[in-house]
Residue, then its C-alpha position, 0 to 999 in steps of 0.5 A: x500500500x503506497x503509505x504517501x501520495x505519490x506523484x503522478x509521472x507516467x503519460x495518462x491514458x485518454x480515459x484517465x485525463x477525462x476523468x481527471x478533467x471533469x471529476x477535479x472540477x468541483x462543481x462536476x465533483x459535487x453533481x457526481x456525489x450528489x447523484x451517485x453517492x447512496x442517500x445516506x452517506x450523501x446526507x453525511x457530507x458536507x458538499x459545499x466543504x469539498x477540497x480537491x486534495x493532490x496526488x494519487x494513491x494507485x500503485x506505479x504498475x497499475x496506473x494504466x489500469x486505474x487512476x484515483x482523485x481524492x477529495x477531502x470535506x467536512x462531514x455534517x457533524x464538523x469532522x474531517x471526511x474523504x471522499x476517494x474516486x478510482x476510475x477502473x479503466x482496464x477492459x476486464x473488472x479487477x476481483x480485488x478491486x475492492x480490496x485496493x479501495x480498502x487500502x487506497x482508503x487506509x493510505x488517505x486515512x494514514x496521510x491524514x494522521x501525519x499531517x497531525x490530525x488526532x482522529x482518524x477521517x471517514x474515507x468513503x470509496x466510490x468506484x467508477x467503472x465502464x469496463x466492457x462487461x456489464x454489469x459489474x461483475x464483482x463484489x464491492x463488498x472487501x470482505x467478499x475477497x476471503x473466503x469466509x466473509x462472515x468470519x472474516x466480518x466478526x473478525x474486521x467489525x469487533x475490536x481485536x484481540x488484546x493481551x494486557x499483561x498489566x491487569x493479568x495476576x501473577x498467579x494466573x501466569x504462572x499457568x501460561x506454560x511455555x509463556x509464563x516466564x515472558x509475560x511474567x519479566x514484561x509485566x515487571x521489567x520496568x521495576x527495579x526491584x524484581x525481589x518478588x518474582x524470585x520464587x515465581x521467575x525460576x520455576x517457569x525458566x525450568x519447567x517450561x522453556x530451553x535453555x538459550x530461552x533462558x538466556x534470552x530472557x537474562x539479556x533482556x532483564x538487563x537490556x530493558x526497562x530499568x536494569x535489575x538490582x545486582x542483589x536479584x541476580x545473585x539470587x537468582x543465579x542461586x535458584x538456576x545453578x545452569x546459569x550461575x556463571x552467566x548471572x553471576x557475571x552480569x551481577x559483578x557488571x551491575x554492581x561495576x556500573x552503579x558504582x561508576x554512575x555513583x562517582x560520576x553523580x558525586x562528580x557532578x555533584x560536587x562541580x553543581x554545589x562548586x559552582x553555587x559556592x562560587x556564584x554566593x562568593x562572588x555576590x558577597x564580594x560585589x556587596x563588599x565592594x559597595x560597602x566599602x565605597x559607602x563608608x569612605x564616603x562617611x556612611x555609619x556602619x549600621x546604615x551601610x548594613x541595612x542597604x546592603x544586608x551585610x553583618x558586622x563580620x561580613x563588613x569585618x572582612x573590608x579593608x579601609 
């Protein structure tokens, strides 16, 4: 599925510049709707909204066959609609036809989502045909291309199927089999402190899943989310003596790792609290400086203490 728009850069069949002629002028756009479009879907656009929007959706290698003029719109409740001719010009109906509307749409419904838009925009596909078999042949109908459309409708028409490991409880994944150790380390992966997951972790790592699984899972503990405490991975090189080698190094690293980003966060530290110091020093010595211009011109030391804020000791420090 052509994802963008692409430009149009190979020379026009005769039916496709008549098409393209007539249906991009908006008044003969807005007369085809209104007399093909069925009545309920007429009633949703908003016909005097319509903008002829550029490019084409039809795939480089069968636009000798078919070309396409979309048109965007408001729909009757305010919200952004499309709607998308293809011309089928090619002698022998497509059978897949309907699919491509499909596609043409989710692309224009795709575009419309990356010029920022928030929600996605009715497409509603609308096939020209004047092929030499008649009447159309085909189904306009998408699901029709399985082979099961009614199974195909419950699958297309409902929400899909989610997997939602966050409201899933641990107890119950421990009866995933050849899952549980996975979706137990994606449901955690993003804590730190995995302590809980020491008796659950192991006993599915054994019983259910190979070895090189295993190390699978052990790279991806430290690869993702937060890094585990060194702690946990001592203790479960404990309960997996197969990979003790393994565990006990990636311990050793962690603990190597924290180690360095706790110098480096004293560092860092030390230089922020340098720098606040030495930005307070420079303050008391611009304070200084204005004392001590005020007492050589006879200024009292209890008034140069009020305007500036100073203490006794800190004009202690001046030199007359």
């Amino acid at each position: 599925m052509a994802g963008k728009m692409k430009k149009k850069n190979n020379t026009p069949t005769p039916h496709d510049a008549a098409f393209r002629q007539f249906l991009a002028n908006p008044d003969v756009a807005r007369d085809f709707m209104q007399i093909h479009l069925p009545a309920e879907l007429c009633a949703l656009c908003d016909l005097s909204t319509l903008k002829l929007e550029s490019g084409t959706f039809v795939e480089e290698d069968l636009r000798q066959y078919a070309s396409d003029i979309l048109w965007s719109m408001k729909t009757t409740t305010g919200d952004d609609g499309y709607i998308h001719l293809l011309l089928e010009h090619q002698s022998t109906a497509d059978k897949n036809m309907a699919f491509r509307q499909m596609r043409y749409a989710i692309a224009a419904m795709q575009r419309h989502l990356e010029a920022g838009h928030k929600t996605l925009p009715l497409v509603i596909p609308v096939l020209f045909y004047h092929g030499k078999q008649s009447p159309y042949p085909c189904s306009t109908q998408w699901l029709d291309g399985f082979s099961n459309p009614e199974l195909a409708k419950k699958v297309y028409s409902n929400a899909f199927p989610l997997v939602d490991v966050t409201v899933i409880d641990d107890n119950d994944i421990m009866n995933h089999r050849r899952m549980a150790a996975l979706t137990l380390l994606m449901k955690h992966i993003r804590q730190r402190d995995m302590m809980e997951l020491l008796d659950s972790l192991p006993r599915v790592m054994v019983e259910w899943i190979s070895p090189e699984q295993v190390r699978i899972l052990i790279h991806y503990m430290v690869n993702a989310g937060e890094a585990p405490a060194p702690e946990f991975m001592r203790a479960l090189a404990e309960r997996l003596p197969q990979h003790e080698d393994e565990l006990m190094t990636i311990a050793q690293q962690l603990e190597q790792k924290g180690i360095e980003k706790g110098i480096q966060l004293g560092e860092q530290r030390g230089i922020e609290k340098g720098r606040h110091e030495g930005k307070l020093e420079g303050k008391l010595e611009g304070k200084l400086e204005v004392a001590r211009t005020m007492l050589q011109n006879g200024l009292d030391r209890t008034t140069v203490m009020k305007m500036t804020g100073l203490s006794e000791d800190d004009l202690a420090q001046i030199r007359h």
